[in-house]
PAVEXFI-496889 format. One record per residue (C-alpha): x, y, z; chain; residue number from 1. Coordinates in pm, whole numbers, plus 50000, padded with zeros to 5 digits. Each point is the difference from the previous one (the first is absolute). Example, Ala and Ser with C-alpha at 12.3 -4.5 7.8 and 13.67 -1.06 7.14 Angstrom:
<pts>
X=51230 Y=49550 Z=50780 unit=A pos=1 .
X=50137 Y=50344 Z=49934 unit=A pos=2 .
</pts>
This chain:
<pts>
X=39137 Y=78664 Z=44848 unit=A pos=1 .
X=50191 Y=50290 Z=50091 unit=A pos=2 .
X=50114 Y=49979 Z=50339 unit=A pos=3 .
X=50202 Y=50305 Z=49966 unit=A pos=4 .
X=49733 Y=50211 Z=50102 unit=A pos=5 .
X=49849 Y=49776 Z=50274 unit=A pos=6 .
X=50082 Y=50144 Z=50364 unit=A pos=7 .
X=50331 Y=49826 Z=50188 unit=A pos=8 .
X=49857 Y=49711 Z=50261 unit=A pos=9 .
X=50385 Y=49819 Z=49996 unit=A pos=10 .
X=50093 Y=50328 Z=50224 unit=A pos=11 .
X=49894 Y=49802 Z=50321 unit=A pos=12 .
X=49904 Y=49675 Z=50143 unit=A pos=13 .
X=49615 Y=49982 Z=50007 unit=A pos=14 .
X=49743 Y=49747 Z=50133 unit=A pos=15 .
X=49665 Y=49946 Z=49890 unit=A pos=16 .
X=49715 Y=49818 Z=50080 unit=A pos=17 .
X=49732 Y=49828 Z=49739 unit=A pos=18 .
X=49650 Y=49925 Z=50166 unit=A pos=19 .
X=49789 Y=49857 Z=49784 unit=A pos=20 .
X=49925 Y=49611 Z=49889 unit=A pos=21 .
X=50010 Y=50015 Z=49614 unit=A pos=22 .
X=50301 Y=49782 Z=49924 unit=A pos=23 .
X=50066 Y=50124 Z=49675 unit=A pos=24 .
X=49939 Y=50359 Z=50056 unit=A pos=25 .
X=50259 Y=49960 Z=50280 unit=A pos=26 .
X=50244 Y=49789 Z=49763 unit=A pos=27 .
X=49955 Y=50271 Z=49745 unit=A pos=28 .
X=50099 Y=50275 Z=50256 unit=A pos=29 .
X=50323 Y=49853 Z=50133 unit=A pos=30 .
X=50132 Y=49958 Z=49683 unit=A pos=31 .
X=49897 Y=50393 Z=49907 unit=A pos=32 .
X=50196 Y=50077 Z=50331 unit=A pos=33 .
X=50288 Y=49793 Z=49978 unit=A pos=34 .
X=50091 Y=50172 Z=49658 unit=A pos=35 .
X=49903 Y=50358 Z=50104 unit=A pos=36 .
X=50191 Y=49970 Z=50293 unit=A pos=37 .
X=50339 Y=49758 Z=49908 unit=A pos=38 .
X=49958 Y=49818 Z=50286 unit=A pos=39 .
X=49919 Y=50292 Z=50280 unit=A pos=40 .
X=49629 Y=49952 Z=50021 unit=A pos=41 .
X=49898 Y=49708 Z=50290 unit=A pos=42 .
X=49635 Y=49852 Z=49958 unit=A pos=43 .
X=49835 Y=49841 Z=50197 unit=A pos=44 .
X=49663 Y=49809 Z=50038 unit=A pos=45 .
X=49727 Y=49982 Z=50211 unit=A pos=46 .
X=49640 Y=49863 Z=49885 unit=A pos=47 .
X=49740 Y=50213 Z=50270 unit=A pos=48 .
X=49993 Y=50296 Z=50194 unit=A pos=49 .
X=50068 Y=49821 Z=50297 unit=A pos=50 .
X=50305 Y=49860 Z=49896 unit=A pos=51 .
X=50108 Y=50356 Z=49898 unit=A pos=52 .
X=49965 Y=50132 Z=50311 unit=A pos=53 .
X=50128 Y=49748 Z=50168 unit=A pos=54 .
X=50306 Y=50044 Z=49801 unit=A pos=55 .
X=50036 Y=50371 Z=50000 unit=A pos=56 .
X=50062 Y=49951 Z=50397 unit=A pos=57 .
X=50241 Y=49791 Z=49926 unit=A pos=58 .
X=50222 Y=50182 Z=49726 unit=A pos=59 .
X=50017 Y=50295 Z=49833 unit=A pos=60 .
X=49883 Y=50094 Z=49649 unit=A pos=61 .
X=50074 Y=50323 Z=49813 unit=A pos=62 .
X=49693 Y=49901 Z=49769 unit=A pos=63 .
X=49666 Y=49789 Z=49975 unit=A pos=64 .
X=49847 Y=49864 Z=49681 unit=A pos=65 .
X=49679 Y=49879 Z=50043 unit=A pos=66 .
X=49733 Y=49801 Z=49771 unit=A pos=67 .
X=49733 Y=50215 Z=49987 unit=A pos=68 .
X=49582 Y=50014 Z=49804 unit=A pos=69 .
X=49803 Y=50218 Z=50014 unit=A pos=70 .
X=49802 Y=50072 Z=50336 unit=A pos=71 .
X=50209 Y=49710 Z=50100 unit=A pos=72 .
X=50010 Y=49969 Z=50446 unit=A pos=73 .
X=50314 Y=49834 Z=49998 unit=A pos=74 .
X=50216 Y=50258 Z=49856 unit=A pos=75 .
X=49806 Y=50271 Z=50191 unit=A pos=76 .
X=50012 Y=49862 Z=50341 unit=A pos=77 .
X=50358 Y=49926 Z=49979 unit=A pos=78 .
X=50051 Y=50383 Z=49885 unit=A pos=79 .
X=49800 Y=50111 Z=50297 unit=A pos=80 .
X=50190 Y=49773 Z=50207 unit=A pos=81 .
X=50343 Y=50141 Z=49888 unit=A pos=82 .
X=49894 Y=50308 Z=50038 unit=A pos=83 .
X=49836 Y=50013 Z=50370 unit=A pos=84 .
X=50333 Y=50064 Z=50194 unit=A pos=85 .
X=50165 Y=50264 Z=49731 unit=A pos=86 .
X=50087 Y=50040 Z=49671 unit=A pos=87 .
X=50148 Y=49632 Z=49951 unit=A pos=88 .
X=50173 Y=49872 Z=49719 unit=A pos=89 .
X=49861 Y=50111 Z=49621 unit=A pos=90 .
X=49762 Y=49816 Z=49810 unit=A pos=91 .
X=49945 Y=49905 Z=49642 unit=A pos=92 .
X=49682 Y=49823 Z=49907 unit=A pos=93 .
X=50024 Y=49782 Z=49660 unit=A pos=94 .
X=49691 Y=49926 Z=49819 unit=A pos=95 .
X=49844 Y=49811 Z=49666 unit=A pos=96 .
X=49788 Y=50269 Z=49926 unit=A pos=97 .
X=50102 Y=50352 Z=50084 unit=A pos=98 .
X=49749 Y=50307 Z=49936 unit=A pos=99 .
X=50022 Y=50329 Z=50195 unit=A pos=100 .
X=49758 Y=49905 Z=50209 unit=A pos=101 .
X=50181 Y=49734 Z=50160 unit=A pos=102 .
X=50328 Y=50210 Z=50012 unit=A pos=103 .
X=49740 Y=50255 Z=50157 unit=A pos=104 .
X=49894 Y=49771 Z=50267 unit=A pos=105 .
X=50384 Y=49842 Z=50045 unit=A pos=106 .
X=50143 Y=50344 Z=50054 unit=A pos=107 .
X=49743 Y=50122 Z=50221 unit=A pos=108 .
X=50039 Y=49677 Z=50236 unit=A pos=109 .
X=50378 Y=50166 Z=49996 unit=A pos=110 .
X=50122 Y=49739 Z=49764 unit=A pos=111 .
X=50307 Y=50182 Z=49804 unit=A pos=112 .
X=49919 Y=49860 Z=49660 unit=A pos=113 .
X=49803 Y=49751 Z=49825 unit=A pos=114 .
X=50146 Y=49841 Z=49693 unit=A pos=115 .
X=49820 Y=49773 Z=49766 unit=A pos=116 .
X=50241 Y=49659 Z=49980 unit=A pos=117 .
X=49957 Y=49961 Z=49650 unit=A pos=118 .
X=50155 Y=50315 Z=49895 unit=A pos=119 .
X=50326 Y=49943 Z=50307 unit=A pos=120 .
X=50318 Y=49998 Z=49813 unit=A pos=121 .
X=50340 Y=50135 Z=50104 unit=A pos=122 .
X=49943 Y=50355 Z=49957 unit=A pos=123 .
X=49645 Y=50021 Z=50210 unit=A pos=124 .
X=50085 Y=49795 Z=50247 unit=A pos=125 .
X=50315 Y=50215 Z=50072 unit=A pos=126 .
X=49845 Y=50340 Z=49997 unit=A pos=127 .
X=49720 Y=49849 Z=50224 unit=A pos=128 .
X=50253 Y=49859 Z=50228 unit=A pos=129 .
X=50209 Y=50368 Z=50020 unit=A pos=130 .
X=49674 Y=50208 Z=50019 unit=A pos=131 .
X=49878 Y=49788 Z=50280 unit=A pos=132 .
X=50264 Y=49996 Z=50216 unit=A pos=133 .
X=50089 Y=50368 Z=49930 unit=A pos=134 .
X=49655 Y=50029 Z=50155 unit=A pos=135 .
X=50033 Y=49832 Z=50230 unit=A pos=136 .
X=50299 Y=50186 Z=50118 unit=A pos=137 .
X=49878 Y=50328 Z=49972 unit=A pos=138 .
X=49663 Y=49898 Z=50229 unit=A pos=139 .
X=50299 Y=49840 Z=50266 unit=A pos=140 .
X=50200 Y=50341 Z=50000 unit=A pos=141 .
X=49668 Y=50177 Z=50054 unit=A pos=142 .
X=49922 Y=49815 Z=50287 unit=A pos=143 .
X=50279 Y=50026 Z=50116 unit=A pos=144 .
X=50003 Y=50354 Z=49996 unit=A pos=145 .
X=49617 Y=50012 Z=50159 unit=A pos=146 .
X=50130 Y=49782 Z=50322 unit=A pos=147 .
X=50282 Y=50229 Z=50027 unit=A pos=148 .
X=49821 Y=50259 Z=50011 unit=A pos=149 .
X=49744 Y=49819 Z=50199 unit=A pos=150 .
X=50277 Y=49978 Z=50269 unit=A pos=151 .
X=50132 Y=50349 Z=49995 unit=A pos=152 .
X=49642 Y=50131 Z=50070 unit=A pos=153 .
X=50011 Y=49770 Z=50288 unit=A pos=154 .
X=50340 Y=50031 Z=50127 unit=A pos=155 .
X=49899 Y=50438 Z=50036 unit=A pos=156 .
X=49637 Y=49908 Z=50122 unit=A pos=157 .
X=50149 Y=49730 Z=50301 unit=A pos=158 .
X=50309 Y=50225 Z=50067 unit=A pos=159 .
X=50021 Y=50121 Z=50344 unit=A pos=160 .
X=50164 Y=50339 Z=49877 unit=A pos=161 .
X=49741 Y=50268 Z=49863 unit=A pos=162 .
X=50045 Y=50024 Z=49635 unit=A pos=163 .
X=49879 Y=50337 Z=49800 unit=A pos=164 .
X=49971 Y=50035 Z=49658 unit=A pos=165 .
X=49935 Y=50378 Z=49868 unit=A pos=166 .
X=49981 Y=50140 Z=49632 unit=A pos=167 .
X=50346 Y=50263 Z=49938 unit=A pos=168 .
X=49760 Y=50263 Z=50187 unit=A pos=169 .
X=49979 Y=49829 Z=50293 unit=A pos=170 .
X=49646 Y=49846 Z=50004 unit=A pos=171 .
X=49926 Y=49688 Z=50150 unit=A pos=172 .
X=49912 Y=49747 Z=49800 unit=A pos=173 .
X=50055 Y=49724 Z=50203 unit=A pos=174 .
X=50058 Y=49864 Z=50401 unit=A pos=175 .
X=50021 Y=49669 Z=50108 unit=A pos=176 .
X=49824 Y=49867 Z=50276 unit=A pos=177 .
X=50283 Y=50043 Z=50264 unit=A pos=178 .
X=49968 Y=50366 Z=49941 unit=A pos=179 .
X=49624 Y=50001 Z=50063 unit=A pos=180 .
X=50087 Y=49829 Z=50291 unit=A pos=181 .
X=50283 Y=50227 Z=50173 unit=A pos=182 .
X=49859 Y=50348 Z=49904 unit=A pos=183 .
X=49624 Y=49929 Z=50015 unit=A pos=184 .
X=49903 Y=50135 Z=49691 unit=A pos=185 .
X=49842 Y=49762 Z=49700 unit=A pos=186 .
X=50077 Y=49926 Z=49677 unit=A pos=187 .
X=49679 Y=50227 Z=49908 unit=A pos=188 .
X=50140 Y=50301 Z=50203 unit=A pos=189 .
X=50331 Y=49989 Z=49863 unit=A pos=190 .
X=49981 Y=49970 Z=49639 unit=A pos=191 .
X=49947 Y=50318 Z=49827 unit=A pos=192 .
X=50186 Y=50225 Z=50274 unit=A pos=193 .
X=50353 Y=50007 Z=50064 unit=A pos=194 .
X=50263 Y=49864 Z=50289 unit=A pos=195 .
X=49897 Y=50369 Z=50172 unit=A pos=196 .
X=49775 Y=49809 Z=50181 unit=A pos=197 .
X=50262 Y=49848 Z=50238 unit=A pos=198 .
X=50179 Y=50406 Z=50035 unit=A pos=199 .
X=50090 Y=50011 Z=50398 unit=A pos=200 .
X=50171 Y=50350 Z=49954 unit=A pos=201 .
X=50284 Y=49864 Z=50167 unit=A pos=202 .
X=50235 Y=49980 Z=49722 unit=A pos=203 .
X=50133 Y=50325 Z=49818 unit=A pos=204 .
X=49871 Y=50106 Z=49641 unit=A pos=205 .
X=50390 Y=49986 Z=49857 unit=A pos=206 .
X=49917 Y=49565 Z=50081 unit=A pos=207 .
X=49747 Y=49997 Z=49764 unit=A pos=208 .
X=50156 Y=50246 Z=49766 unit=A pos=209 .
X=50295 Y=49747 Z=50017 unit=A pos=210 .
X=49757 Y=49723 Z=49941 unit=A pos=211 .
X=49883 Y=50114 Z=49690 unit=A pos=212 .
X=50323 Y=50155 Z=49844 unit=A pos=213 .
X=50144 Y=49616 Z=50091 unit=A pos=214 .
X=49703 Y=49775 Z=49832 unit=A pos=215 .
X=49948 Y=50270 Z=49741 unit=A pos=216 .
X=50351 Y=49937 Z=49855 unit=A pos=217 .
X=49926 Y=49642 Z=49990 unit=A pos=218 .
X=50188 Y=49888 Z=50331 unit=A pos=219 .
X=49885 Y=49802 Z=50261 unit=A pos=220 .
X=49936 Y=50213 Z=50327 unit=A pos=221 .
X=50062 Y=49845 Z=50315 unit=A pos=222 .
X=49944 Y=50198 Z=50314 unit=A pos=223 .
X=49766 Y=49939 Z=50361 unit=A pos=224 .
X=49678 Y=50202 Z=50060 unit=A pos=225 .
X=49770 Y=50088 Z=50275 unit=A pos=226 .
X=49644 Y=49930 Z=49877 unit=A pos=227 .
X=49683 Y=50040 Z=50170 unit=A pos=228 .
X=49693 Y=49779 Z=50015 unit=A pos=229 .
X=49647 Y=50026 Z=49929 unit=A pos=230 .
X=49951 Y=49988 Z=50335 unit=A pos=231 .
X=50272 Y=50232 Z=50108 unit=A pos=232 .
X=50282 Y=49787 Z=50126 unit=A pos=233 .
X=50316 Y=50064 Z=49872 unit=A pos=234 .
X=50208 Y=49724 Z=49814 unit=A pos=235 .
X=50381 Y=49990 Z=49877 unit=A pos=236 .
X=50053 Y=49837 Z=49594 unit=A pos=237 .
X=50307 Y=49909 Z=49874 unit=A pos=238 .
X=49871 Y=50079 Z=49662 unit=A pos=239 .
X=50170 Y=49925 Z=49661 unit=A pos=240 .
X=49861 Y=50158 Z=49707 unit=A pos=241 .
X=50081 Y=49835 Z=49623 unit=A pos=242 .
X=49940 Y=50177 Z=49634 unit=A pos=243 .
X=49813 Y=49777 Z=49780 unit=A pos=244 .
X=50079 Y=50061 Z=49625 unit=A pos=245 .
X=49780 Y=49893 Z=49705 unit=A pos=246 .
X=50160 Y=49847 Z=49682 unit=A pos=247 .
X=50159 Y=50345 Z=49887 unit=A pos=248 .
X=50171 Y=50016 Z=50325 unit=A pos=249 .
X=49764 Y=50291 Z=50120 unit=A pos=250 .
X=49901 Y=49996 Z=50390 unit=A pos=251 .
X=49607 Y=49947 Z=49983 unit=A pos=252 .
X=49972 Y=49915 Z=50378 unit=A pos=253 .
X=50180 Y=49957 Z=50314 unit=A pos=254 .
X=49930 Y=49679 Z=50271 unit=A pos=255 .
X=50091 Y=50072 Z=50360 unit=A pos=256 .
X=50103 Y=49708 Z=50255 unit=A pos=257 .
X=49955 Y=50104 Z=50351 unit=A pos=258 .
X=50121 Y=49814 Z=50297 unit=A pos=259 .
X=49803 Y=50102 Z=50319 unit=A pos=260 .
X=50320 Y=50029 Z=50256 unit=A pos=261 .
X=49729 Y=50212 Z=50284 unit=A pos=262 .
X=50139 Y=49703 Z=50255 unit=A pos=263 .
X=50372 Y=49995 Z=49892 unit=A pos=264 .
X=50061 Y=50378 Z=50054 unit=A pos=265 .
X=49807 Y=49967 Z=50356 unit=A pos=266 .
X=50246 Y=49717 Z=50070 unit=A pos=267 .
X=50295 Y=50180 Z=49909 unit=A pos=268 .
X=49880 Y=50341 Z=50149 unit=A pos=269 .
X=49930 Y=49779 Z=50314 unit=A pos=270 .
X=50394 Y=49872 Z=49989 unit=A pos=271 .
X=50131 Y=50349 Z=49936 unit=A pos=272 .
X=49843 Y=50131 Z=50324 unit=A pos=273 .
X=50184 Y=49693 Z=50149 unit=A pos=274 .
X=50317 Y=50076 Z=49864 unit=A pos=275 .
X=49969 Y=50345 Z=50128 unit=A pos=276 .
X=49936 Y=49892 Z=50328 unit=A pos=277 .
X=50222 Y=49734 Z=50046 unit=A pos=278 .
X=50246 Y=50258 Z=49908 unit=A pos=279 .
X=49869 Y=50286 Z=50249 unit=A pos=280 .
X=50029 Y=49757 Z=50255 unit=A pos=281 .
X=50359 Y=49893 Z=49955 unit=A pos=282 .
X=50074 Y=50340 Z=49981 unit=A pos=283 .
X=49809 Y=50064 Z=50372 unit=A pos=284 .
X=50208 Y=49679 Z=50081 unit=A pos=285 .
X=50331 Y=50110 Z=49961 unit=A pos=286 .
X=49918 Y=50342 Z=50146 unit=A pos=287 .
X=49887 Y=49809 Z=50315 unit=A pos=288 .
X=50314 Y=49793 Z=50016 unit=A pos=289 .
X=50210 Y=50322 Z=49980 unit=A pos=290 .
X=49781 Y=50162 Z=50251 unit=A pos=291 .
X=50031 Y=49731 Z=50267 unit=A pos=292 .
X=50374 Y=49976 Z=49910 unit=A pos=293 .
X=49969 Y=50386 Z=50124 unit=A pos=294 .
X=49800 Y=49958 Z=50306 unit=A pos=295 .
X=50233 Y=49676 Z=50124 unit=A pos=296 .
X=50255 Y=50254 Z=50000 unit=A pos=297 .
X=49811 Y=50277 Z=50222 unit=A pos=298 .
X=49908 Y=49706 Z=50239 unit=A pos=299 .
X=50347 Y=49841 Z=50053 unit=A pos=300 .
X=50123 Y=50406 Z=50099 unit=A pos=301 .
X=49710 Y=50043 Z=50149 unit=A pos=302 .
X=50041 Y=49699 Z=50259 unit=A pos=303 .
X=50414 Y=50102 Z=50041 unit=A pos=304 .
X=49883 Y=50348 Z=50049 unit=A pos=305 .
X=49736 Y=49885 Z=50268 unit=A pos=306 .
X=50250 Y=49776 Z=50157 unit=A pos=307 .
X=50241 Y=50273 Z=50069 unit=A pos=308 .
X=49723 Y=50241 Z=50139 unit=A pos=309 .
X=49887 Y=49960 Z=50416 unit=A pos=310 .
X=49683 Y=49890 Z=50087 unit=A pos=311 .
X=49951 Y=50359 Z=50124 unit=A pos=312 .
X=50137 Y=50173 Z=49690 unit=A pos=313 .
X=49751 Y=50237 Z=49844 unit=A pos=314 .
X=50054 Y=49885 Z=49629 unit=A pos=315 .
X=49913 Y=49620 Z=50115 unit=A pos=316 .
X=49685 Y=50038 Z=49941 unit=A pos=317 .
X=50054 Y=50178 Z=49600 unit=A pos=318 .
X=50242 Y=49670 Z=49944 unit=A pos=319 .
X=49686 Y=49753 Z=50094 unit=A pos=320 .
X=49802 Y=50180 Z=49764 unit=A pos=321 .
X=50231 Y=49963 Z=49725 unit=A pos=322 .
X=49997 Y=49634 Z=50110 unit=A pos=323 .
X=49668 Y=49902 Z=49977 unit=A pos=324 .
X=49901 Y=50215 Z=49682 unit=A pos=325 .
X=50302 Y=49809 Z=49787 unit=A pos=326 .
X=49858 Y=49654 Z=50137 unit=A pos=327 .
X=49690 Y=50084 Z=49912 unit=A pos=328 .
X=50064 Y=50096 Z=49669 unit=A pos=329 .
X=50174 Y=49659 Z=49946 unit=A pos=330 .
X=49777 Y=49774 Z=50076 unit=A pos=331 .
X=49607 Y=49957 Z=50052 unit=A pos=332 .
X=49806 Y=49720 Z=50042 unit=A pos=333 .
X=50109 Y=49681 Z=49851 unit=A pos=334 .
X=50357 Y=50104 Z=49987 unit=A pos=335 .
X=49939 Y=50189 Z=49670 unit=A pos=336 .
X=50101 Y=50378 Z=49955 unit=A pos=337 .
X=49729 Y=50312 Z=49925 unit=A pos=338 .
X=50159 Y=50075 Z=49681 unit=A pos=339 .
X=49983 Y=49625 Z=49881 unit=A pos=340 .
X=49667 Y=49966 Z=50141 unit=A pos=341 .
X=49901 Y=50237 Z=49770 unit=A pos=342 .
X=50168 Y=49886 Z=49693 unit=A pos=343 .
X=49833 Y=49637 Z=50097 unit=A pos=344 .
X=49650 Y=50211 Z=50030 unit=A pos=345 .
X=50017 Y=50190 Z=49639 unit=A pos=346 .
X=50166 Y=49680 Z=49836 unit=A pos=347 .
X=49643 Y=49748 Z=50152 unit=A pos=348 .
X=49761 Y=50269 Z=49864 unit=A pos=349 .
X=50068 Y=49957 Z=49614 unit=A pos=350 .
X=50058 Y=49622 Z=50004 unit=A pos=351 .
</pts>
């Protein structure tokens, strides 16, 4: 034979895994293998389904060969088996008698081949082998690729963010449910307008022109806006909006991620006012320490000034006054000044 041609199965280590109970069928076979292979092709046996499935939870096998007739259960139900949970490992059924309507019936079962034994030599057995697994692969990478994107379309329909997806012209095309949620309006009433919905006329038209000019040139805008409801209310997004580009690189849509930060910039705001406060009132606090600094000066002359004057002197009675209006301005009740009364007052009625 020429083996020239036949595809390369010495590349790798590979295991297989004979089910059937034909001894010399399965004699025949190992020795095909061994050759085809030079010494890179494990087989093993088992005699029933059972056993096969037993062993498949036990190791790992990049192929099955199986013993297979014509309407035969066996074969079938181990096939069905296999293939319950996924695509499982590739199958080849071997045969005595092979007509296209048993290769019909094997492929549609999701066998990969069916070979008739007495025509296995080097040469089919390899190209059945590579076209098998390459089969195999292919249907793993696909799946694969579905649960990835099985998880993606999960990941933007359980985020708490709101996601948009519009065409280049700004048309929704999609919203997640967290966006349904915040702003009030549905999936139905969104799709087919655009993000005007949500205009508060609080922002200035050179934002959006901004917005566009950035997204438009294929870079990622970043920037907070003040939204409005369905109902009204007014919220605050920390939005972030990303070109998405087709195979040719052109920009065929844009998805926006929104962050709802509505109780972060009330928070803030609320601190701000705080800060300003706070700082009022340490400004009213050192003006009050200067003050009384002042009027402890007025009272000490004021009591030397009295002390030198008669009981009968006619400015006695101007010096007491002086007196009791500095005392009074520096202190009140519970020993604590006017002017830091007051800075206490405005200080309690933002916290």
């Amino acid at each position: 034979m020429n083996r020239a041609q036949d595809p390369d199965l010495s590349a790798a280590q590979m295991q297989l895994l004979w089910v059937g109970n034909n001894e010399k069928e399965f004699a025949y076979l190992r020795d095909v293998l061994t050759r085809s292979g030079e010494g890179r092709l494990g087989l093993d046996r088992v005699r029933s389904p059972e056993e096969a499935l037993q062993r498949l939870n036990q190791t790992t096998y990049d192929l099955l060969l199986c013993d297979y007739k014509p309407g035969d259960g066996m074969a079938l139900r181990l096939l069905h088996e296999i293939r319950k949970d996924g695509p499982g490992a590739p199958v080849i059924f071997l045969s005595d008698h092979v007509d296209q309507i048993a290769v019909d019936a094997a492929i549609k079962a999701g066998a990969s081949d069916c070979l008739q034994t007495s025509n296995l030599n080097e040469s089919s057995i390899a190209r059945a082998i590579r076209y098998a697994i390459d089969v195999y692969c292919k249907e793993r990478q696909r799946q694969k690729a579905e649960d990835t994107v099985r998880k993606l379309w999960r990941a933007v329909e359980q985020s708490a963010d709101l996601v948009i997806i519009t065409d280049r012209g700004g048309v929704i095309e999609y919203v997640n449910p967290a966006f349904e949620a915040l702003t009030g309006y549905s999936r139905d009433e969104s799709v087919g307008r655009t993000p005007r919905i949500l205009k508060s006329d609080q922002q200035t038209a050179n934002l959006y022109q901004e917005l566009w000019e950035t997204i438009l040139a294929g870079n990622v805008f970043r920037g907070v806006l003040v939204n409005r409801k369905k109902n009204g209310q007014i919220f605050y997004a920390e939005k972030t909006i990303t070109p998405l580009r087709d195979t040719d690189g052109a920009i065929t849509h844009f998805i926006s991620n929104d962050r709802d930060i509505t109780e972060r910039r009330r928070l803030e705001s609320q601190l701000q006012q705080a800060q300003k406060m706070d700082a009022i009132g340490r400004l009213a606090g050192g003006v009050a320490h200067d003050f009384n600094n002042l009027l402890m000066v007025i009272s000490a002359y004021a009591e030397l000034m009295l002390d030198s004057l008669g009981s009968e002197h006619p400015l006695r009675r101007n010096v007491q006054e002086i007196m009791t209006a500095s005392h009074g301005l520096r202190t009140s009740p519970g020993n604590c000044s006017p002017l830091a009364a007051s800075r206490c007052n405005l200080c309690s009625s933002w916290i």
